[in-house]
LOLO-248001 format. One record per residue (C-alpha): x, y, z. Coordinates in steps of 0.02 Angstrom, whole numbers, padded with zeros to 5 digits, always signed. Example, Ala and Ser with C-alpha at 12.3 -4.5 7.8 and 13.67 -1.06 7.14 Angstrom:
BEGIN
+00615-00225+00390 +00684-00053+00357 
REM end
This chain:
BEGIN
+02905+02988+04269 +02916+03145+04391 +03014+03274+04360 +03089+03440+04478 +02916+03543+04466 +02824+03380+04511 +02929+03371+04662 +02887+03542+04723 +02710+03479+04707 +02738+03361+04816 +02840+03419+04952 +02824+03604+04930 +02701+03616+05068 +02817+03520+05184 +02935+03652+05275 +03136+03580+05285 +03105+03569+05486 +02975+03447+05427 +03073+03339+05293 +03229+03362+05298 +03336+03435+05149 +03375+03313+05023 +03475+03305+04865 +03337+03339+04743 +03318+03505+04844 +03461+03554+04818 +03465+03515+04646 +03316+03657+04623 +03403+03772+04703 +03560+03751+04610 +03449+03774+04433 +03425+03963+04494 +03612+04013+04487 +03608+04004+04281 +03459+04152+04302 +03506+04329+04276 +03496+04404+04452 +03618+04559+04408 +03541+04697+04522 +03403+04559+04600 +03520+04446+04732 +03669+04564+04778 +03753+04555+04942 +03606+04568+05057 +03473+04425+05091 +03324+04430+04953 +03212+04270+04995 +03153+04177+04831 +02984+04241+04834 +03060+04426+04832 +03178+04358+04688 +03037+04319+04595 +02930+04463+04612 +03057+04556+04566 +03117+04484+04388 +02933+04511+04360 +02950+04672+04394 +03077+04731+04308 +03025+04612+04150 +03168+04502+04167 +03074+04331+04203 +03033+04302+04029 +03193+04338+03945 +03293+04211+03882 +03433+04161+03976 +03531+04073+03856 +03562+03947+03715 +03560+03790+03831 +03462+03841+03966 +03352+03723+04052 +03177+03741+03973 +03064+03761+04125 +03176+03881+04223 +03019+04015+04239 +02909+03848+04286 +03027+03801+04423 +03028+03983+04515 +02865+04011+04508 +02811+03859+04611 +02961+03861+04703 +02941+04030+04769 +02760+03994+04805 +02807+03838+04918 +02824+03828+05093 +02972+03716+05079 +03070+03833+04962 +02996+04003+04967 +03091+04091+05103 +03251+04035+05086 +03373+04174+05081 +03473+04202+04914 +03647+04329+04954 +03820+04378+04919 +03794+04357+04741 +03971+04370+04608 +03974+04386+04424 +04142+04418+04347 +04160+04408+04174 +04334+04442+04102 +04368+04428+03921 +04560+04454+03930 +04576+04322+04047 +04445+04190+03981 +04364+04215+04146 +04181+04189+04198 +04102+04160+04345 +03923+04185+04431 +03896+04120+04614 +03773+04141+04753 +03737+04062+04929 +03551+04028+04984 +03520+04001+05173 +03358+03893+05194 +03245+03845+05347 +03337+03695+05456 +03526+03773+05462 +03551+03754+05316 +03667+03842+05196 +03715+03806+05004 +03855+03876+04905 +03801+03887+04739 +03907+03898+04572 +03815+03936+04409 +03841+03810+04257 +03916+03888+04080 +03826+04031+04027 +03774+04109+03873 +03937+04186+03832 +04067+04140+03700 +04204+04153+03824 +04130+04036+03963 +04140+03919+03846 +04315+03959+03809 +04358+03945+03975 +04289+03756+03980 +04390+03712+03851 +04560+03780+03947 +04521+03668+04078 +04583+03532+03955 +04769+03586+03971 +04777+03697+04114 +04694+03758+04276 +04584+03915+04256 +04544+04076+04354 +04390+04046+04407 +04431+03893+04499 +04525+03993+04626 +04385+04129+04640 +04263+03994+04692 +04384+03924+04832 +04405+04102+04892 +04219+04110+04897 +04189+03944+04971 +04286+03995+05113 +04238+04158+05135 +04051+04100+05120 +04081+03951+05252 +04201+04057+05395 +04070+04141+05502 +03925+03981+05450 +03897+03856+05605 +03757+03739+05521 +03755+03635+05356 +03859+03674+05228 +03825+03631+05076 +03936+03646+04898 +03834+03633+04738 +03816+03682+04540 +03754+03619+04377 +03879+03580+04228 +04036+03688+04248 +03955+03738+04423 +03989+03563+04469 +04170+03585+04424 +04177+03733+04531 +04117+03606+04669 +04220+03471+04648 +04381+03581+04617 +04332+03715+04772 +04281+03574+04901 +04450+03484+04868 +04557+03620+04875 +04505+03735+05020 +04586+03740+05174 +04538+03623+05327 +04442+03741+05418 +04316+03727+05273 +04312+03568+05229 +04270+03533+05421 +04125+03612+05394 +04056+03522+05232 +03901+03408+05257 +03917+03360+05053 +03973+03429+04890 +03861+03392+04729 +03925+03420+04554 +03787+03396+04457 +03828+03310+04273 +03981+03402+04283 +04170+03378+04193 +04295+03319+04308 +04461+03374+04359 +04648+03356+04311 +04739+03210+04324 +04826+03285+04463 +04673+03364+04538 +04601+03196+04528 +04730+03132+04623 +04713+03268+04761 +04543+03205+04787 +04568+03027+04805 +04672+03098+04949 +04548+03218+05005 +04482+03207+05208 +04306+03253+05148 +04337+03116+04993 +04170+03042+05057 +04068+03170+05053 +04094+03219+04859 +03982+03158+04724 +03954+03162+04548 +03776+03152+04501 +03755+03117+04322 +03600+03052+04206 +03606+02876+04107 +03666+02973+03944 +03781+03073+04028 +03912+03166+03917 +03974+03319+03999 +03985+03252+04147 +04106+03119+04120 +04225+03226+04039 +04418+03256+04108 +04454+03140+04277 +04346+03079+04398 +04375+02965+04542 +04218+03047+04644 +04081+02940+04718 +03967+02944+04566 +03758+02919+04565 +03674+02871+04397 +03506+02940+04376 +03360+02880+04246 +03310+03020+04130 +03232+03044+03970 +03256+03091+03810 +03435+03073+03726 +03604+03145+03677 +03671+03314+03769 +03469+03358+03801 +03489+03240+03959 +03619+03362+04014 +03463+03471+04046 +03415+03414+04213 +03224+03430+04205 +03239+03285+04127 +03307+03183+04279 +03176+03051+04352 +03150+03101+04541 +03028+03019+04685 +02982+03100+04821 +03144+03114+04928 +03269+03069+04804 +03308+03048+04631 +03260+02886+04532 +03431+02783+04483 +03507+02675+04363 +03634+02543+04405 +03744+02598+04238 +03747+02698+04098 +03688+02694+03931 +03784+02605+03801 +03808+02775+03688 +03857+02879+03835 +04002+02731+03858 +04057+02750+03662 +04057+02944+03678 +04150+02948+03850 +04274+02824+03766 +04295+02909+03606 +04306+03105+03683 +04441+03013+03797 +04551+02941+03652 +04538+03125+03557 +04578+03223+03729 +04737+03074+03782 +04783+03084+03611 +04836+03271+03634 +04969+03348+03741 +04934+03551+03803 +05016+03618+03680 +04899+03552+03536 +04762+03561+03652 +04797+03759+03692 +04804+03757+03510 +04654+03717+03453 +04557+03806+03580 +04642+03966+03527 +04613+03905+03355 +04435+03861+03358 +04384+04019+03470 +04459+04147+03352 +04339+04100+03255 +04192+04107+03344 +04239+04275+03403 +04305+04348+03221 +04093+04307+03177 +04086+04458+03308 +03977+04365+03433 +03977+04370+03626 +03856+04230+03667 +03787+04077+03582 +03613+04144+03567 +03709+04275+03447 +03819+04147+03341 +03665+04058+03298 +03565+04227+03258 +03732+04230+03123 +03698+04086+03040 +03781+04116+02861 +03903+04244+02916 +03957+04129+03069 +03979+03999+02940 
REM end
């Protein structure tokens, strides 16, 4: 089965006025936000191909960017940026915001691309040890960088006339569904769709807001046959199963999602494991109330950070002394 790099294969020589922009698109474009762009994408418009030539540049397109990264991240740019369809869309306005003392992280980009089109774009979990905190909070209460990305949504959509567009991977699909509910009319006027891409849900209360939500049809969950993370918490979204290979949290990785050549390739339910661990994660997170949960997220983090690592890359460099 085809994967993301195949599609650019396909249809990178086909510009967006040509075919028009699809969900597997913006899938691609959403895989960029988890690259390290400090000091590449800033405020002003870099297109793709000058994103590119620039982490080469400064040696940054071979690093490592993380644990869980997706594996063929350098793959993807380079034949992205070297495509008609992709190459000169414009990546700009560019956050990171990292903050320890609040158990804050967020990275976030918009990319305008050929056809009026224009994608708000929230980076998944990163690397660091207190992302991952800050996933865990979401169990009990609402987090920082959930308002940030509203704020940005609407900033990003005020003075923008065409498609709009709201998309991430993972927690960047969090930031979607949480932003595109909660910002004001004015923006949500202006959405064409919101994507969350395999990622946890919201509150029961958020969940709630959404069911009751103007733009409630134009918000989807897009998740793979084995999905894990991104059945976590509430969701009441318009949901999209998609065939992928391999097993476990791997499909979570979404080079491993089956696409054709306008579209992804789906399944009418999911697999039988990713029904036992969605039930079971369920029971263990309905079984606690915020208090315990609070608890043993400050519980389990002090430990991870008393091992004196930042990221996950580091804690597993630790081994023993993690241990």
């Amino acid at each position: 089965m085809a994967d993301m790099i195949d599609y650019v294969s396909w249809r990178g020589d086909l510009s967006l006025e040509e075919r028009k922009i699809n969900v597997v698109d913006i899938l691609i474009m959403a895989q960029f936000a988890l690259l390290d762009l400090d000091g590449v994408v800033g405020k002003r418009p870099v297109t793709l191909k000058r994103m590119r030539d620039k982490m080469y540049k400064i040696g940054r397109a071979t690093v490592p960017v993380g644990l869980l990264a997706p594996r063929d991240m350098v793959g993807i740019m380079n034949v992205a940026a070297d495509s008609v369809r992709f190459g000169d869309a414009k990546l700009h306005d560019r956050i990171e915001i990292t903050d320890p003392g609040n158990d804050m992280q967020i990275t976030a980009f918009t990319a305008d691309m050929p056809g009026d089109n224009r994608l708000v774009i929230f980076s998944g979990t990163g690397d660091t040890i207190v992302a991952w905190k800050e996933d865990f909070n979401l169990m009990y209460k609402e987090v920082p960088s959930q308002k940030i990305a509203t704020e940005y949504l609407e900033k990003m959509a005020k003075n923008w006339h065409g498609n709009l567009y709201v998309t991430g991977h993972s927690k960047g699909g969090h930031l979607t569904l949480y932003s595109a509910v909660n910002c004001n009319e004015k923006t949500k006027a202006k959405i064409t769709a919101a994507y969350s891409f395999d990622g946890p849900g919201l509150s029961e209360s958020g969940v709630e807001k959404l069911v009751n939500c103007s733009i409630y049809d134009k918000i989807f969950n897009i998740i793979p046959e084995g999905s894990i993370v991104g059945r976590l918490f509430c969701h009441k979204e318009q949901t999209k199963i998609v065939k992928s290979d391999n097993i476990g949290l791997i499909q979570h990785d979404a080079f491993n999602w089956y696409v054709t050549r306008d579209d992804f390739v789906y399944s009418d339910k999911n697999l039988d494991w990713s029904d036992d661990i969605n039930a079971l994660t369920k029971s263990i997170i309905d079984g606690m109330d915020d208090k315990k949960r609070e608890e043993f997220t400050e519980a389990f983090y002090k430990v991870l950070f008393g091992s004196g690592a930042t990221t996950l890359t580091d804690l597993m460099s630790k081994g023993r002394e993690t241990l």
